[in-house]
RORO-819958 format. One record per residue (C-alpha): residue number from 0; x, y, z. Coordinates in pm, 1 decimal, decimal comma, always signed. Layout:
! RORO-819958
> NUM; X; Y; Z
...
! end
This chain:
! RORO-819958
> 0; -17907,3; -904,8; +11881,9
> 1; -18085,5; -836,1; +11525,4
> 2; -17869,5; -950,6; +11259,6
> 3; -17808,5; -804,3; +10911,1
> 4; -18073,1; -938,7; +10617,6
> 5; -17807,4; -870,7; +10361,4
> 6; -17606,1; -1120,9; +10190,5
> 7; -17247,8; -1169,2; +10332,3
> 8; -17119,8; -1045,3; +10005,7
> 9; -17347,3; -730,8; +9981,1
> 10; -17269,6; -671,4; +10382,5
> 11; -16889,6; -654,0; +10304,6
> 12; -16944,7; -445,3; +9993,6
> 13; -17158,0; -182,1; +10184,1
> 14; -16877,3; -186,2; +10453,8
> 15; -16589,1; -123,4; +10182,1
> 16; -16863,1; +129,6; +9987,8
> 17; -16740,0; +391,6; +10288,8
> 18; -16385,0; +349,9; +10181,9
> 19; -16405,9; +373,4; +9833,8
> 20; -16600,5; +689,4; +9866,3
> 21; -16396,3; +810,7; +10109,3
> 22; -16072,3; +696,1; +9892,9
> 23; -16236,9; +863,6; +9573,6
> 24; -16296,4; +1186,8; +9782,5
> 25; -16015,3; +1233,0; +9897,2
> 26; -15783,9; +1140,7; +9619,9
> 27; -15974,4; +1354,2; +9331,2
> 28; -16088,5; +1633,0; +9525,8
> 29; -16101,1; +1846,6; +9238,0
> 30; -16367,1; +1651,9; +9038,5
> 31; -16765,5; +1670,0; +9118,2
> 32; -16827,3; +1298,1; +9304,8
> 33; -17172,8; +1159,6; +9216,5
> 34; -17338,1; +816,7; +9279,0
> 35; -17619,3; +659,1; +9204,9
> 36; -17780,0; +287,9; +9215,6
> 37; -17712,5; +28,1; +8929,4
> 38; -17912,7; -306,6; +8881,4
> 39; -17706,6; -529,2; +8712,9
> 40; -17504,6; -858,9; +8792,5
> 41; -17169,3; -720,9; +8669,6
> 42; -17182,2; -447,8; +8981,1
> 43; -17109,5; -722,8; +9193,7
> 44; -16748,2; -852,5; +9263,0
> 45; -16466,0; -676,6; +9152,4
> 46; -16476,4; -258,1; +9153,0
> 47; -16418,8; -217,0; +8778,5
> 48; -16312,7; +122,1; +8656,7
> 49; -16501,9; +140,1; +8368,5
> 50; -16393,4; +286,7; +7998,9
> 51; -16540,7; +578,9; +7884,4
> 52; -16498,3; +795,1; +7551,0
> 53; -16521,8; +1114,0; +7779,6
> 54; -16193,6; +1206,8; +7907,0
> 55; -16337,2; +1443,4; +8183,9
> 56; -16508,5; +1154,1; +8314,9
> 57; -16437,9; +849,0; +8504,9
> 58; -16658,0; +559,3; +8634,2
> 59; -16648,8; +277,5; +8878,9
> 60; -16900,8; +24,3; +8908,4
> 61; -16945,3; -160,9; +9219,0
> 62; -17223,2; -334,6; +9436,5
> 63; -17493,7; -226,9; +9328,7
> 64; -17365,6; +148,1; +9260,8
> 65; -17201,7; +395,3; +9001,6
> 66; -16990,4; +625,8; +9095,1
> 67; -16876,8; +872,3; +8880,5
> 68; -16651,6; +1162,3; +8871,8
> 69; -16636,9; +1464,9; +8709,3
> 70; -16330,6; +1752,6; +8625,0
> 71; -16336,2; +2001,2; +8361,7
> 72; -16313,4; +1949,3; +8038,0
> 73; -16025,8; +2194,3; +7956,5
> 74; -15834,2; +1952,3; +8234,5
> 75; -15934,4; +1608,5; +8199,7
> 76; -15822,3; +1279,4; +8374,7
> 77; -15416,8; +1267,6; +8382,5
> 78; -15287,8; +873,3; +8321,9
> 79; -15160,5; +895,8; +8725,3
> 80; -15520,6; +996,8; +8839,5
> 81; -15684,2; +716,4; +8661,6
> 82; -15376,3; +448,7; +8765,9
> 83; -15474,6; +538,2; +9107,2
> 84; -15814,3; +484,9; +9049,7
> 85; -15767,2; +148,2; +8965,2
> 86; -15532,9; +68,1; +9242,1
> 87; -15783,6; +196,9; +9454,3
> 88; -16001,7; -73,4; +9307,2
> 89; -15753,1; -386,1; +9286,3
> 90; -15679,2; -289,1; +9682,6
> 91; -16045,2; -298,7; +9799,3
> 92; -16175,7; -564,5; +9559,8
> 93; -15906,4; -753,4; +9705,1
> 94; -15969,0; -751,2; +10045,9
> 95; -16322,6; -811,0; +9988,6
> 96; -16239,4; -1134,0; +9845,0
> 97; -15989,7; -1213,3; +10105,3
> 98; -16288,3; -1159,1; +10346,6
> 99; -16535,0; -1361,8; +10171,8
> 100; -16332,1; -1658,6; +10085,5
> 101; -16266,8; -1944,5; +10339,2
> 102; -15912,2; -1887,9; +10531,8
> 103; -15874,4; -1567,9; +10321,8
> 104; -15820,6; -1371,8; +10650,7
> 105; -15572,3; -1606,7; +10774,1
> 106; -15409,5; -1691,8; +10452,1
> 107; -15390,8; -1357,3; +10318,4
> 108; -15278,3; -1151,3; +10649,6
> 109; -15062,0; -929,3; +10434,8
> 110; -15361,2; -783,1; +10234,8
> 111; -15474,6; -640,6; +10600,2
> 112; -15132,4; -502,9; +10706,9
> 113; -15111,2; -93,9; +10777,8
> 114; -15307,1; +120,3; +10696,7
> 115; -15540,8; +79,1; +10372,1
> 116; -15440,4; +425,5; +10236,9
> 117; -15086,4; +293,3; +10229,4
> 118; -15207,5; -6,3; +9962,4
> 119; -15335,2; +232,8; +9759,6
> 120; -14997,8; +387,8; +9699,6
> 121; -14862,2; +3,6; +9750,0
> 122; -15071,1; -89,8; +9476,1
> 123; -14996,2; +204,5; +9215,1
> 124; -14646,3; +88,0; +9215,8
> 125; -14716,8; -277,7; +9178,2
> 126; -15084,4; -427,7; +9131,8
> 127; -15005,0; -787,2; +9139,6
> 128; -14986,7; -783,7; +9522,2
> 129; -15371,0; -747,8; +9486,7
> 130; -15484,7; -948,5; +9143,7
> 131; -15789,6; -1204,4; +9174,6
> 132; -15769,5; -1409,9; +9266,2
> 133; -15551,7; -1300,6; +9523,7
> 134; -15213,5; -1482,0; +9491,5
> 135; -15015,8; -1682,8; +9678,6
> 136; -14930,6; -1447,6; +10043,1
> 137; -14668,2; -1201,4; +9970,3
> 138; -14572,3; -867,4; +10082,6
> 139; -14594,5; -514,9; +9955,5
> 140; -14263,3; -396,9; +9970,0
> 141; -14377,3; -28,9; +9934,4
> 142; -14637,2; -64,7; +10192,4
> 143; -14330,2; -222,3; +10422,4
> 144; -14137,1; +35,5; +10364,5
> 145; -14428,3; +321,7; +10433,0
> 146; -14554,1; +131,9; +10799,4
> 147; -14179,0; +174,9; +10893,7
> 148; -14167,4; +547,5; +10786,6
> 149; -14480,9; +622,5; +10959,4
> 150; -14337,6; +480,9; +11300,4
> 151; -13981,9; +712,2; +11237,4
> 152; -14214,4; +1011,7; +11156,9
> 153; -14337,1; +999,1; +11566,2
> 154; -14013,7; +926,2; +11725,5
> 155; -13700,8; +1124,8; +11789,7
> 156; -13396,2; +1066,0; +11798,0
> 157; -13134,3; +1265,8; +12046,9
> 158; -13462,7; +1526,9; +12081,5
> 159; -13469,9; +1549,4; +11716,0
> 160; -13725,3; +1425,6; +11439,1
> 161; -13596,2; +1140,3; +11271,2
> 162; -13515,8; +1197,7; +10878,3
> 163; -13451,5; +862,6; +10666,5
> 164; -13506,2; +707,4; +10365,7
> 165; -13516,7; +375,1; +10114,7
> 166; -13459,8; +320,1; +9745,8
> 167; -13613,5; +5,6; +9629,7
> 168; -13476,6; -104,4; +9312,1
> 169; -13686,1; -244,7; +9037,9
> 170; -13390,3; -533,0; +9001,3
> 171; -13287,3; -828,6; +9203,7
> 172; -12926,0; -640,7; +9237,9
> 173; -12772,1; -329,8; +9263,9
> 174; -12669,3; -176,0; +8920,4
> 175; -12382,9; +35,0; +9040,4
> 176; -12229,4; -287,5; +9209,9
> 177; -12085,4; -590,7; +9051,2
> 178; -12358,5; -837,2; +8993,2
> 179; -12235,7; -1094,0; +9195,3
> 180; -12327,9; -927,1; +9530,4
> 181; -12589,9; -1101,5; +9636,4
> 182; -12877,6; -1022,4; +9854,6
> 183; -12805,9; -1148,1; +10177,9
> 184; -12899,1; -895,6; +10446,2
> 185; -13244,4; -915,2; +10614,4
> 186; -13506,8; -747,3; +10483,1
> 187; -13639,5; -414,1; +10518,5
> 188; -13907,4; -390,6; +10834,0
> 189; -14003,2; -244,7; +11149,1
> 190; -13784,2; -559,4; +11282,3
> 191; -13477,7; -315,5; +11207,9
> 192; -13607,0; -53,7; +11416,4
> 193; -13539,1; -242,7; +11754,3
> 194; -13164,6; -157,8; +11670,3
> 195; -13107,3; +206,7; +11813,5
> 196; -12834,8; +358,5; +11591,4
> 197; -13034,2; +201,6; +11249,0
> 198; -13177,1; +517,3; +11128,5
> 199; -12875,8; +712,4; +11171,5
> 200; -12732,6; +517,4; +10902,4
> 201; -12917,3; +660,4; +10628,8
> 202; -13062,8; +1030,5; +10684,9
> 203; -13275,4; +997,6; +10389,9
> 204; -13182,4; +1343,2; +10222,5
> 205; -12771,9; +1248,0; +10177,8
> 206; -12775,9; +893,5; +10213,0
> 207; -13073,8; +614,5; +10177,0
> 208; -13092,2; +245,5; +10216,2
> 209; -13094,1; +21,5; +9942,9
> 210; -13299,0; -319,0; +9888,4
> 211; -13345,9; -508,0; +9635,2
> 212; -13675,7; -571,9; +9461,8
> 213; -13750,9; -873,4; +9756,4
> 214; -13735,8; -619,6; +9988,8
> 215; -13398,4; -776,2; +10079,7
> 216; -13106,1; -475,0; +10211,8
> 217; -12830,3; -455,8; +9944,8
> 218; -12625,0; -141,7; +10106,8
> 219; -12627,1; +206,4; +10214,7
> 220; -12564,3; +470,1; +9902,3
> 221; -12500,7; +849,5; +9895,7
> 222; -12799,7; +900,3; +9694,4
> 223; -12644,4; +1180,7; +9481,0
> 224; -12356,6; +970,7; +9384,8
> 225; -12566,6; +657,3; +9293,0
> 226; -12798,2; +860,9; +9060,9
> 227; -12545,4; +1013,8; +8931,2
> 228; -12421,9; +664,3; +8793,8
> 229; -12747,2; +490,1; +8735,4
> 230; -12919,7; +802,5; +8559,1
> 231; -12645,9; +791,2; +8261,7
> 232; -12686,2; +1197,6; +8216,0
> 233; -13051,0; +1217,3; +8192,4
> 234; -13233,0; +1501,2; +8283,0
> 235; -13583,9; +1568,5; +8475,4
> 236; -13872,4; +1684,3; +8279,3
> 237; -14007,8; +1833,0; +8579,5
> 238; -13862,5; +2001,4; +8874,9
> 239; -13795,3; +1904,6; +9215,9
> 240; -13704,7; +2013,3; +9522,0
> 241; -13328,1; +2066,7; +9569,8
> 242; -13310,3; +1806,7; +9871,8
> 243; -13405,4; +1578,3; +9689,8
> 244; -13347,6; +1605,2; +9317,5
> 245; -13103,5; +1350,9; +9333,0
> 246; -13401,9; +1127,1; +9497,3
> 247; -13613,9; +1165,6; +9155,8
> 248; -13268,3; +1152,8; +8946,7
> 249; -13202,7; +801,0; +9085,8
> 250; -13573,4; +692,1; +8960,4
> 251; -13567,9; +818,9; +8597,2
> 252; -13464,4; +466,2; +8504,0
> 253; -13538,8; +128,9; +8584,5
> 254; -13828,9; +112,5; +8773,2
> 255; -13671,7; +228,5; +9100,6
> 256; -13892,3; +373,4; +9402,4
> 257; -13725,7; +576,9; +9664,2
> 258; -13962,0; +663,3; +10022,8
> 259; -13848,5; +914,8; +10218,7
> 260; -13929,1; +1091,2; +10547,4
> 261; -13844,6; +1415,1; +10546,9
> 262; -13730,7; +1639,1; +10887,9
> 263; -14055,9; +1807,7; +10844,7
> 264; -14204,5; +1442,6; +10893,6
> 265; -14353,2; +1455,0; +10559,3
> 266; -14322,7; +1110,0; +10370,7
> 267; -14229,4; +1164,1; +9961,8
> 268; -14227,0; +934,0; +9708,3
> 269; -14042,9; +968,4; +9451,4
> 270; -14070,5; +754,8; +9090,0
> 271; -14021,5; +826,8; +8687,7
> 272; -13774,6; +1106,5; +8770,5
> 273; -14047,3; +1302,6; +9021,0
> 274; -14223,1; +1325,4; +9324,9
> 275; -14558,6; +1110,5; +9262,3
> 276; -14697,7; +1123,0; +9608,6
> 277; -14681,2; +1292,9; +9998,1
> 278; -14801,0; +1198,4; +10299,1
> 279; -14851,3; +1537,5; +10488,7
> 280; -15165,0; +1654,1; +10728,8
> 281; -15275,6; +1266,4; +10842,4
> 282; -15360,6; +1223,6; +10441,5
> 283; -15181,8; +1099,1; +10093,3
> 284; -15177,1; +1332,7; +9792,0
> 285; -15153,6; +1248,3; +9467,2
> 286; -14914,4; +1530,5; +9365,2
> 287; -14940,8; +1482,1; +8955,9
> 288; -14631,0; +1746,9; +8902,0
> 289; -14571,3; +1663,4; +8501,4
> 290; -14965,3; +1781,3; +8422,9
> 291; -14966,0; +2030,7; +8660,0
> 292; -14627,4; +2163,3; +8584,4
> 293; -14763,2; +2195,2; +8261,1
> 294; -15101,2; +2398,4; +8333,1
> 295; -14839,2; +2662,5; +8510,4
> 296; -14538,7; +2684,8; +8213,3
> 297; -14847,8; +2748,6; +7941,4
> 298; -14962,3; +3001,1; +8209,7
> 299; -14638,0; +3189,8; +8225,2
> 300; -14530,6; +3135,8; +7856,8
> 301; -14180,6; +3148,5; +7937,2
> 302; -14044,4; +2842,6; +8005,1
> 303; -13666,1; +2955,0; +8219,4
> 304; -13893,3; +3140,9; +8397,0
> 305; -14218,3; +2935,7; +8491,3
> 306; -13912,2; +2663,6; +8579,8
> 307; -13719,0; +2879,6; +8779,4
> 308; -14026,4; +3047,8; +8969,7
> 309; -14111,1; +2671,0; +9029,8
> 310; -13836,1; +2513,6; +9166,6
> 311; -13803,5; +2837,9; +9400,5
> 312; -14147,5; +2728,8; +9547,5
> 313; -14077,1; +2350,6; +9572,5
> 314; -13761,3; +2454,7; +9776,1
> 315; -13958,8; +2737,5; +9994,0
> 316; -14211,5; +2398,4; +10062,9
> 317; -13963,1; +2182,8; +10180,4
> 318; -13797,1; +2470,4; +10452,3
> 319; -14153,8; +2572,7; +10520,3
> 320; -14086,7; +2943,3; +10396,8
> 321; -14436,9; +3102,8; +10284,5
> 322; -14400,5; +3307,6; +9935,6
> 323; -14563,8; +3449,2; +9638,9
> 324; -14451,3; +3462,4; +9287,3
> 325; -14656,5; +3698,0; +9044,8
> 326; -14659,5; +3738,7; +8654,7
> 327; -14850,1; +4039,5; +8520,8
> 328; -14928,3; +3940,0; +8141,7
> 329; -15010,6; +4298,1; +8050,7
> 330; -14750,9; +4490,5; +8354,8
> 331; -14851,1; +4839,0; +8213,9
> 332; -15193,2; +4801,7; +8287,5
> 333; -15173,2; +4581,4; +8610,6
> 334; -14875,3; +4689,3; +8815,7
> 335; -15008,9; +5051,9; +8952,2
> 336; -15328,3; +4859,3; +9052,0
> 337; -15185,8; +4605,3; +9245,3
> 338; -14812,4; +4757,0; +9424,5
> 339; -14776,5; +5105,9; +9556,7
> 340; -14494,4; +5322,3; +9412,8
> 341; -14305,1; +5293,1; +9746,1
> 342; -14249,2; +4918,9; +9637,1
> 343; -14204,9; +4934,7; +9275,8
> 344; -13826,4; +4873,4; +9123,9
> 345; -13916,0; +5109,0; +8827,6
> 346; -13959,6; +5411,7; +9054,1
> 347; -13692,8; +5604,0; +9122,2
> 348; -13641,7; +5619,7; +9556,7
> 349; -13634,2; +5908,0; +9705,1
> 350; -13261,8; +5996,6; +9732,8
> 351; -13147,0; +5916,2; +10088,7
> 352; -12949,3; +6205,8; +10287,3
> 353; -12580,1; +6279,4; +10280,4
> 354; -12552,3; +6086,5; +10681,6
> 355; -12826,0; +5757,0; +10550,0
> 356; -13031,2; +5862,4; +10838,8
> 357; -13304,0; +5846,2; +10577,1
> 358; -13233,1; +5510,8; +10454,4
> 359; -13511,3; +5269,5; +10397,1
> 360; -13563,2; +4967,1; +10236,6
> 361; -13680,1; +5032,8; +9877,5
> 362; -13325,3; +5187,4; +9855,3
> 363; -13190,0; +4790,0; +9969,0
> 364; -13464,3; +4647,3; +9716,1
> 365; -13357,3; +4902,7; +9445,0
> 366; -13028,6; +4670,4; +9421,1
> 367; -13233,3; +4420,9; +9204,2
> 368; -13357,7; +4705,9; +8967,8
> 369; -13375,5; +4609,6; +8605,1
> 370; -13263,9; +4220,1; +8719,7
> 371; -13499,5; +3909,4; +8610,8
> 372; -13580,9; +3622,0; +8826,4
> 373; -13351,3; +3394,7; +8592,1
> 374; -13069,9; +3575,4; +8647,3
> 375; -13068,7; +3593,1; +9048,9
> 376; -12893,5; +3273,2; +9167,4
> 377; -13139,9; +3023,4; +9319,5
> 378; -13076,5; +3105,6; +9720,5
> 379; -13118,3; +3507,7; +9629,7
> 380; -13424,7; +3456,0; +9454,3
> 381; -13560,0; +3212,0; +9747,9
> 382; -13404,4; +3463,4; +9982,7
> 383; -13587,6; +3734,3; +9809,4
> 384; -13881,8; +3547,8; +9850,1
> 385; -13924,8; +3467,9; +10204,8
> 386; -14028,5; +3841,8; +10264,2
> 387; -14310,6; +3983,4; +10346,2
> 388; -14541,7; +4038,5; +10057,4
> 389; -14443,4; +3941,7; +9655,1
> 390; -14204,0; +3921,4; +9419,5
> 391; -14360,1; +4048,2; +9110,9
> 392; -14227,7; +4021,9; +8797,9
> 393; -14328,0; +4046,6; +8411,7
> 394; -14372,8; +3814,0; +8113,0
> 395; -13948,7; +3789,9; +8082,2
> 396; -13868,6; +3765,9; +8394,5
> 397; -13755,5; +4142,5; +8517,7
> 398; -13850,8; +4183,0; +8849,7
> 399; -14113,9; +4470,2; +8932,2
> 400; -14118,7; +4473,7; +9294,6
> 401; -13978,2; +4221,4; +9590,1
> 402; -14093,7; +4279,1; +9906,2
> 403; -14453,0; +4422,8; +9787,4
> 404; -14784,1; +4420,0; +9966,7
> 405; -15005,2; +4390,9; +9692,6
> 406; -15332,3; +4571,8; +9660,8
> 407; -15608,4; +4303,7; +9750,3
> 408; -15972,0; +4505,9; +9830,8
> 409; -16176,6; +4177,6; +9965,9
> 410; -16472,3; +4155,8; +9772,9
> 411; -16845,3; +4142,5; +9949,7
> 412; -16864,0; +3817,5; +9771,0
> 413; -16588,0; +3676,8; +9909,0
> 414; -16628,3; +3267,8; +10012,1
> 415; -16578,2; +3133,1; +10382,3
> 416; -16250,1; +2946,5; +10283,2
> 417; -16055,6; +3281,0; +10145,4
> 418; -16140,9; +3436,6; +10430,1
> 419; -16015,2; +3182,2; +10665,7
> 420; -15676,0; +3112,1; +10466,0
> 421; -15576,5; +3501,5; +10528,4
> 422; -15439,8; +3774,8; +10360,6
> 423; -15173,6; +3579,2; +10161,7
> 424; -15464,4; +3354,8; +9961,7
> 425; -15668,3; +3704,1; +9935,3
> 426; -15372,1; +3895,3; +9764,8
> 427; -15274,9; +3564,3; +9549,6
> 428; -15655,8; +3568,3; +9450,1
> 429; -15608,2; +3970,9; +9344,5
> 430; -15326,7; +3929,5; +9117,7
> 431; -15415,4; +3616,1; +8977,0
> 432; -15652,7; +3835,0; +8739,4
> 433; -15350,5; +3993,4; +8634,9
> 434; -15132,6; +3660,6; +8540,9
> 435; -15056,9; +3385,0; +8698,6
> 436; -14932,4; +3335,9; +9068,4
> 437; -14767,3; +3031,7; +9270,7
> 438; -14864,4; +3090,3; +9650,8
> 439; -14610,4; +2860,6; +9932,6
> 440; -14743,2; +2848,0; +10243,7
> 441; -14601,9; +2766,5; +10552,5
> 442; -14783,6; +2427,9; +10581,8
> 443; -14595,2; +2354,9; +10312,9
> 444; -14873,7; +2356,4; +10024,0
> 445; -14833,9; +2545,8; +9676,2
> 446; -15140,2; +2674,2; +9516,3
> 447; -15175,5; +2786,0; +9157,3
> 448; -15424,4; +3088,9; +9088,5
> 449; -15465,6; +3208,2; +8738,4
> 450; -15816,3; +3421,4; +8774,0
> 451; -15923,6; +3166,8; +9033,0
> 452; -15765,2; +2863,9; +9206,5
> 453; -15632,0; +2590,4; +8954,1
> 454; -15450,5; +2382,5; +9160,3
> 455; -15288,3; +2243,0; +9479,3
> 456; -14976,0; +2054,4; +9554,4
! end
């Protein structure tokens, strides 16, 4: 059998090169990915992000290679894209010096345990698991907690999906209890799943279990009550789903983590008062929320309503409810174009007959004439939603038409992937050169358009 020429070292960096790129891909799929060959000493070793004056751009430098990515300049880099970067790096660099080192498969097992796409989010949280030189064998609590998620996402439980969840505290002890409780339990592993009723103890939207920062089991919290105490009246910059505000509530302060696995078998994680990262469709995404919560209230240029049209769609995600939310900047101009008179609230209905035989539903819809979006309590609104075609509304908020199937002639021009995500992506795409518009689908994903695509969560 021929055997490779390469240096050991060069043969494990060409090995890991696949899942760096892949990692890089898949992670910053809105930046332009290019590579090309370095010749220089410092490319070996450790994958080194390297500093740059550009903002737009980012760089890693490994074996031999550059890599370097590329966004917009009008959007550059957020702080979580480029911590991710690097903990993409620390992860890799360190298992290619647990490989090339002596014992280093043996010694450091834990480097090696799930899969590697978990580290990544393992290592965001906490990088020291993966320094170099690689310390002394320890495990990655966050990783723990993910493997044991991913086992509950494909099992059941009475014939229905299991929903559960952990908040691991960025203290030795629990700050709502006295300090003296100590951490005695076991810890948090798949070693607890071999006792049947365990994950009907916490169902991860009401209740969540609670270990220490060893990984150690404190207790079992309501999750709304114990943010309630720990958050000290602190608000989110950002909004979240209504399941589980109380999950990024309980992380505002502290340094506290909470996993989740959601009924829809969706794993969130939640830190800093938000949702930082899911695990949906076999793949993590980085979800970035703060920057691209901001791209969408500049876009809509009032904030109670770019908030409230938000929050609607992070609620329609987690049921799985598709929707669209549109904002005509200029409504006088825009609105004939895109919704028929039939479905327009400023147009008087036709008056029904004396016996309603001749009732339809623009005289329902006509209830919500001359109402704004902020002003509809949260489960109308989402209710409102959940039909077929938009809820269109203007810069304030007044609501222009519920209900509507907007105008969308398909261009000739139109790409493969609009015509393959269906009529709801090719209406979004329509009125999104009228103002901005937040698409749900059923998948769960929310999509940004503002004269084009912006972004994806």
């Amino acid at each position: 059998m021929p055997t490779s020429r390469l240096p050991p070292a060069s043969a494990v960096g060409v090995r890991y090169d696949g899942f760096l790129q892949r990692a890089l891909r898949r992670f910053f799929e809105r930046a332009i990915f290019e590579s090309e060959p370095v010749d220089s000493e410092a490319a070996e070793g450790r994958l080194t992000i390297e500093p740059g004056t550009d903002p737009s751009v980012m760089s890693a430098l490994w074996y031999g290679r550059r890599y370097r990515l590329r966004v917009p300049e009008g959007r550059p880099f957020t702080d979580n894209e480029r911590r991710t970067a690097r903990a993409i790096g620390a992860v890799l660099s360190a298992r290619v010096e647990a490989i090339l080192n002596p014992g280093g498969m043996i010694e450091q097992g834990d480097l090696f345990r799930g899969a590697i796409e978990d580290c990544y989010i393992g290592a965001f949280f906490d990088p020291t698991h993966y320094e170099l030189p690689v310390p002394a064998p320890m495990v990655d609590r966050v990783v723990e907690v993910i493997d044991v998620l991913r086992m509950a996402a494909l099992s059941t439980y009475e014939n229905r999906p299991i929903s559960t969840g952990v908040l691991l505290l960025g203290t030795d002890y629990d700050p709502v209890s006295p300090p003296e409780v100590a951490a005695t339990g076991p810890y948090y592993s798949q070693a607890l799943t071999s006792i049947k009723s365990f994950f009907r103890l916490a169902d991860g939207q009401h209740t969540v279990f609670l270990t220490g920062r060893d990984g150690r089991l404190l207790s079992i919290v309501d999750v709304d009550r114990w943010a309630t105490q720990v958050a000290q009246g602190a608000t989110l910059a950002v909004p979240c789903g209504a399941d589980y505000r109380a999950h990024a509530r309980a992380t505002l302060l502290g340094g506290h983590v909470a996993v989740v696995l959601s009924p829809q078998r969706e794993i969130k994680v939640f830190a800093g008062g938000e949702q930082v990262f899911a695990f949906r469709n076999a793949h993590w995404h980085l979800l970035d929320l703060s920057a691209k919560y901001q791209l969408w209230e500049r876009a809509v240029g009032d904030r109670a309503l770019a908030r409230r049209l938000f929050q609607t769609a992070l609620d329609l995600s987690d049921a799985r409810d598709g929707a669209l939310f549109v904002v005509l900047r200029r409504p006088l101009e825009s609105l004939g174009t895109l919704v028929t008179p039939s479905d327009r609230l400023d147009m008087e209905p036709v008056p029904a007959s004396g016996n309603d035989s001749g009732l339809e539903r623009r005289h329902l819809f006509h209830l919500f004439a001359g109402r704004t979006a902020t002003d509809l309590d949260e489960s109308v609104l989402a209710s409102l939603a959940t039909l077929d075609g938009a809820v269109v509304c203007d810069p304030h908020g007044q609501l222009l038409a519920v209900g509507a199937i907007l105008r969308h002639p398909v261009p000739a021009s139109a790409d493969a992937r609009v015509e393959t995500e269906g009529a709801r992506t090719t209406a979004a795409l329509a009125a999104s050169q009228a103002g901005p518009v937040l698409k749900v689908s059923e998948d769960g994903m929310i999509t940004f358009f503002d004269q084009g695509r912006v972004w994806d969560i």
